[in-house]
N, C-alpha and C positions, 0 to 999 in steps of 0.2 A: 905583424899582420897575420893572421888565420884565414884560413879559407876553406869553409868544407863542403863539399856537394852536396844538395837537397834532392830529397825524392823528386822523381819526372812530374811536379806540380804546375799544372798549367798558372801561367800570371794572372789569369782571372780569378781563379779561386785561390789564389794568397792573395791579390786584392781584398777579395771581400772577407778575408780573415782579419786581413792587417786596417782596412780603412778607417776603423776606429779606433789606430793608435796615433798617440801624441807625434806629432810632426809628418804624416801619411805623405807620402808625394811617390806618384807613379808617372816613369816617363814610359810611355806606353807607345812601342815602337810596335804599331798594327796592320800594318800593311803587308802581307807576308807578299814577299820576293822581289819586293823595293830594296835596291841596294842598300838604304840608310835604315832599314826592318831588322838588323841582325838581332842588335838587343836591347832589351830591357830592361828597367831596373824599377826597385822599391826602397824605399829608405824612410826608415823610421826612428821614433826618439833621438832628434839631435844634441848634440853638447851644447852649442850654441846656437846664437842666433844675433842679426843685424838689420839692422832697418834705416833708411838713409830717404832725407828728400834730398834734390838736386841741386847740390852743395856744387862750390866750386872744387872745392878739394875732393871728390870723393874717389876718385883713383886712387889718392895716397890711402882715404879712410881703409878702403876696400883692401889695397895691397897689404894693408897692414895686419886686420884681421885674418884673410888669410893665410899670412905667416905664422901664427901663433902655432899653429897645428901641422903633424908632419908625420907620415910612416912610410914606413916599406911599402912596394909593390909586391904582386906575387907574378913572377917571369910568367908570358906566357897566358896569364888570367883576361878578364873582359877589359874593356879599356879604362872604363870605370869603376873603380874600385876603394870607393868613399871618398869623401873632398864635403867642397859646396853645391849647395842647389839652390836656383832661385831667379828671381825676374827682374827683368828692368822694366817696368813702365813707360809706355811712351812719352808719360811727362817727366821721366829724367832725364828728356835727351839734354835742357840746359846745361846739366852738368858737364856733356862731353859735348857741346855745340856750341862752338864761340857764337858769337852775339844774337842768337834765339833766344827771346823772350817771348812765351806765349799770353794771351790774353785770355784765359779762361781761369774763371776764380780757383785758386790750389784751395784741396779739401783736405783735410785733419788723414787723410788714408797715406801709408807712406807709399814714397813713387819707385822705392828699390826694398824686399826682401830677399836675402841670403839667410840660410840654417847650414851647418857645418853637421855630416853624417860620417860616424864611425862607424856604422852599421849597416849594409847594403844587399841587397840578394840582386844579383844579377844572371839575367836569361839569355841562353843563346838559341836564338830561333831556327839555328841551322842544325845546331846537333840534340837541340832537345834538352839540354843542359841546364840544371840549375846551381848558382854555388854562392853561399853566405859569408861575404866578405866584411871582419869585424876586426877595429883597430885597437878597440879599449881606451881608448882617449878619453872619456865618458867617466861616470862612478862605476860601471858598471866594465869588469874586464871583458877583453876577445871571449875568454871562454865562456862567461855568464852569457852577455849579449845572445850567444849561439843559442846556449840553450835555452832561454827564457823563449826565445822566435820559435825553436820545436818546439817544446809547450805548446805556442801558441795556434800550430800550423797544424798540429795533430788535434785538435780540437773540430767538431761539425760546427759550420757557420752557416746557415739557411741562407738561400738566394735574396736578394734587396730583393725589400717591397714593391709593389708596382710604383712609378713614380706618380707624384701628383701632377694635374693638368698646368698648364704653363700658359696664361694667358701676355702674352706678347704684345706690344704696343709699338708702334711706327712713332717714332720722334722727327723723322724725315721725311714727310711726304713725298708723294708724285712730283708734282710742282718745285715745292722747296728745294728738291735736289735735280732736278731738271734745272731750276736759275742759277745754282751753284757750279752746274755744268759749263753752262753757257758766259757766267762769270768766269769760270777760269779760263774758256776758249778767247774771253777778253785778254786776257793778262797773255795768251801764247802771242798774241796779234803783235801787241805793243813789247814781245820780249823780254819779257819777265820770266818766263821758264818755257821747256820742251815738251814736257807733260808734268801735271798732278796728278796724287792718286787722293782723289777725294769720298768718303765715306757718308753711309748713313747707318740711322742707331735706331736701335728696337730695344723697350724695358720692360721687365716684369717686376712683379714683387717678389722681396727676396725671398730666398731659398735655403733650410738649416743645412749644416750639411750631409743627413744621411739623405736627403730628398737631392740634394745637390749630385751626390753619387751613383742614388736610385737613375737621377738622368743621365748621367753621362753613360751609364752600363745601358740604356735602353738606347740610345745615341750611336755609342760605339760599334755594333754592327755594321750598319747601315755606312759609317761615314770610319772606315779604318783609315788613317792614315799614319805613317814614317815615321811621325812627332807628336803623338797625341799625346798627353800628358792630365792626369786628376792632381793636384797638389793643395794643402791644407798649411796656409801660411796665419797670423793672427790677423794682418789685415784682412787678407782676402782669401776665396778661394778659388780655384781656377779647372775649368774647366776646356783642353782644347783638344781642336782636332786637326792639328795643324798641318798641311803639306810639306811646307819650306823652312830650309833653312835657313839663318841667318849665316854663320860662320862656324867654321871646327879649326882646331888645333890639335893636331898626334905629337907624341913624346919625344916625336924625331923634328919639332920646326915645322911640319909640314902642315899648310893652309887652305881651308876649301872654302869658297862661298858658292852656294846654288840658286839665284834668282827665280821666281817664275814670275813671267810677267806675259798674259795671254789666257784666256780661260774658253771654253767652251760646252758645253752639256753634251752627254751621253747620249747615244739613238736609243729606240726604242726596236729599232730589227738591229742585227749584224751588218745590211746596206747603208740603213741611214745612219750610225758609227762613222762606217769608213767613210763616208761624203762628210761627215760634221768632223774629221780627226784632217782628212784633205782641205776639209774650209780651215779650222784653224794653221792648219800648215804652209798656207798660203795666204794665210791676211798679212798685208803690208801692213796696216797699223797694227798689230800684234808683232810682227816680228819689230817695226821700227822699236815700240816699246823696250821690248826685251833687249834690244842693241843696245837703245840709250842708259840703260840700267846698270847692263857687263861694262860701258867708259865709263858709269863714276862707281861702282866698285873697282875696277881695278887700279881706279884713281883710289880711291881711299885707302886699298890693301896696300898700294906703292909707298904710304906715305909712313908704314912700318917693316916693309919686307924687304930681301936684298935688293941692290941693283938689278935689274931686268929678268928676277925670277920670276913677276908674274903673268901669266900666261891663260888662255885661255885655251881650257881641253874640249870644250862644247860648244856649241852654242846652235837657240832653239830648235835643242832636239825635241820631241813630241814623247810627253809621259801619261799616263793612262788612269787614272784612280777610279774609285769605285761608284763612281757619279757624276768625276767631270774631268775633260782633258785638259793640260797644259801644256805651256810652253816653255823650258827648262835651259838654261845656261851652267856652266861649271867655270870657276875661274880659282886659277892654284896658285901658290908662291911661297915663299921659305920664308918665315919669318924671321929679321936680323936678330944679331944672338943679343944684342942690348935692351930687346925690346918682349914683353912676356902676355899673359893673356887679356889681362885685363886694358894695357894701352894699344893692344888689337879690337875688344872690343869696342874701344874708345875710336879707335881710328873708322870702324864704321857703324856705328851703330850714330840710329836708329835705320834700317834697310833702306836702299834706295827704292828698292820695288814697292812700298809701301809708302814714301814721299813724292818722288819726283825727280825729277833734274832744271837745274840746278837744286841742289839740296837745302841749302839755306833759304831761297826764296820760294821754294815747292810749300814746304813748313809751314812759312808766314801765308801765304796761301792758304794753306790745309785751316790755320791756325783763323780763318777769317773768316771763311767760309762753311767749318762744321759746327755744328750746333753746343758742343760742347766737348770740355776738356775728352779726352781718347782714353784716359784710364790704362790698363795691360792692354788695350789692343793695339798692335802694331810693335807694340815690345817686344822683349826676347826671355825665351825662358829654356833654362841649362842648369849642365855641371860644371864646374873645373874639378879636376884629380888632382893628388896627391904629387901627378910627376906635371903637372903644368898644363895638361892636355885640356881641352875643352870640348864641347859642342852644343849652342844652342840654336832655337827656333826664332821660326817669327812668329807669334803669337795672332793670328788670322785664325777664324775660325771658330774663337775662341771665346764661351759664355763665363763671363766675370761675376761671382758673387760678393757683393759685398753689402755693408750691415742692413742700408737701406733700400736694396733694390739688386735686381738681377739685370745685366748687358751684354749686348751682342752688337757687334758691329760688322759690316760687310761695307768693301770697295771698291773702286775701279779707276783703273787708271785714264786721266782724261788727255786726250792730243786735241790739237785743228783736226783730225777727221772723224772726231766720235760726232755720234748723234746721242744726244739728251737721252730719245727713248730708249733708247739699244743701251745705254749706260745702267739707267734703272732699272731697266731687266737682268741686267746682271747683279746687280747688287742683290736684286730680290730674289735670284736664284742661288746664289753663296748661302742667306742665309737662312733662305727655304729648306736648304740641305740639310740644315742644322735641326731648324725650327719644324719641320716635317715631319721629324725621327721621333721626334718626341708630341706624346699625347698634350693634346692642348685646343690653340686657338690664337688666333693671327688677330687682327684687329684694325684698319687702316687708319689714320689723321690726315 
């Protein structure tokens, strides 16, 4: 493994150097002085690549290909320091959900991409650092890799274009997702689950991807968040701006999941802030939510990590972003030494913050009542390293391009005490956030 420090280049302008290289994917940690902001990373021309629907075997598929490949670490270096990158789909949860079968027709797009990167530049947002970690696994060695990226970094790249306007379309109505509400409030009655978290979907026409990029760079301002991520896969491409995590893994076993489960908008003075950051701090169904989320993740972390390591360091503390408040959990634990990242992420994925509780029945819920298949939203998208480590997101937030069409999806978690309206207000302001940053035009059905 090589590693060698790059000029103090901000990650914005090697973004838009590198965005039009073969296999582009930025995980854009933008929130500066969010604990999960340190760093970020770019990774370009993979060696390989894998593409999977939601097979029953795909933990073995998965574990396998990732074996094929393997280097040093460099002591001391970013956590990430080349591996895999890529997403799960929320329609691969069959693969790792015993008896979910969803009813929304599977499309030709795959439900899982992974690309394997020998080539990485990784940023530290604390010291200012940038440094080019390259493995040579590829045709091309450590040293070429290096130097072909200078080349390319020393080159002027003009600013993207202004993006094109985005005409956006309601798939979910007022209505339609008020009856959806008020169905699932059926299903808590009779004991079918504690809460769903059920969604509504807005589409444009697709998007190439420099227009794809033009938006998210006009986007990303406005809406920095911990996890955002641009990435350039054959099926899809992806666009997030994500809060939350799903799950990490450190080199040492050590486990983290972050829930948010609570949402609230910014004031508009410093007064009304603290009154809207005290309302959320004291809603009961906010916090019940967020509870019911921290029992079945730490029910699902339990069912790969040691005896009675997992624990909970948090719970709904109040976090801050650049548009709307949340409500945050942290739940830790040691992963057993038989067990590695991928049947962690198997153990919880798909988020419970983004289903429900119970999980199996939350689904079959979700899975009856949204309009259509979920696509990347609600999925996760990550790395694993070279030494085992992991971290990915939950993919919220998150504009999906793919061949025939552009998607955005926004949720809310429903209990017995939501009201319909106050549901779709929120929904509508998740993806107002989004949808507002960028030039366009909304559209109601």
């Amino acid at each position: 493994m090589l590693a060698e420090p790059l000029p103090a280049l901000d990650p914005v302008a090697v973004a838009a150097r590198l965005c039009g290289e073969d296999g582009f994917v930025w995980l854009d940690s933008a929130a500066s002085g969010h604990p999960a902001s340190r760093h970020s990373y770019i990774g370009v021309w993979p060696v390989d690549r894998i593409a999977l629907d939601g097979i029953a075997s795909a933990s073995k598929h998965l574990r396998a290909w990732i074996g094929r490949f393997s280097a040093d670490r460099v002591a001391g270096g970013a956590p990430f320091q080349g591996g895999v990158v890529g997403y799960f789909s929320y329609d691969f949860a069959p693969a790792f959900v015993d008896r979910i079968r969803l009813r929304h027709a599977r499309t030709s797009l795959p439900a899982l991409e992974f690309a394997f990167y020998d080539t990485v530049i990784a940023f530290d947002h604390t010291s200012g650092e940038a440094t080019v970690y390259a493995a040579g696994l590829g045709e091309m060695s450590a040293g070429e890799s290096i130097r072909k990226l200078r080349e390319i970094l020393s080159t002027y790249t003009p600013p993207p274009s202004a993006p094109p306007p985005v005409d956006w379309r309601a798939q979910s109505g007022s209505e339609s997702y008020k009856k959806a509400v008020r169905r699932t409030q059926d299903y808590i009655r009779d004991g079918d689950v504690y809460q769903a978290n059920i969604a509504g979907l807005w589409n444009a026409p697709p998007q190439a991807r420099a227009e794809a990029f033009a938006q998210y760079m006009s986007i990303r301002p406005g809406s920095p968040a911990p996890f955002g991520a641009f990435g350039v896969f054959p099926g899809r491409t992806l666009a997030s701006f994500s809060p939350e995590r799903l799950i990490a893994l450190d080199g040492a076993g050590r486990v983290k999941a972050e829930p948010i489960k609570g949402t609230i908008r910014r004031g508009q003075t410093d007064e009304e802030d603290r009154k809207l950051r005290a309302e959320l701090a004291g809603s009961e169904k906010d916090r019940a939510e967020n509870i019911m989320i921290v029992d079945l993740l730490r029910n699902d972390m339990s069912r790969v990590c040691t005896s009675s390591s997992v624990t909970v360091s948090s719970l709904c503390r109040l976090e801050t972003y650049s548009n709307l408040h949340h409500l945050v959990s942290t739940i830790e634990g040691d992963l057993a030494p038989d067990e590695d990242a991928i049947s962690l992420l198997q153990a919880v994925f798909p988020g419970g913050s983004i289903t429900g509780a119970p999980k199996l029945r939350a689904m079959e819920i979700i899975d009856e009542l949204e309009p259509e298949a979920r696509g990347v939203f609600c999925g996760s998208l990550g790395w694993i390293g070279f030494d085992g480590a992991m971290d990915f997101s939950i993919l919220i937030r998150t504009i999906e391009h793919v061949p025939k069409e552009t998607r955005l999806w926004a949720g809310a978690g429903i209990t017995l005490l939501s009201d319909p309206d106050t549901e779709y207000d929120e929904i509508c302001l998740k993806a107002a956030r989004i949808m507002s940053a960028a030039p366009g035009r909304v559209a109601a059905t």
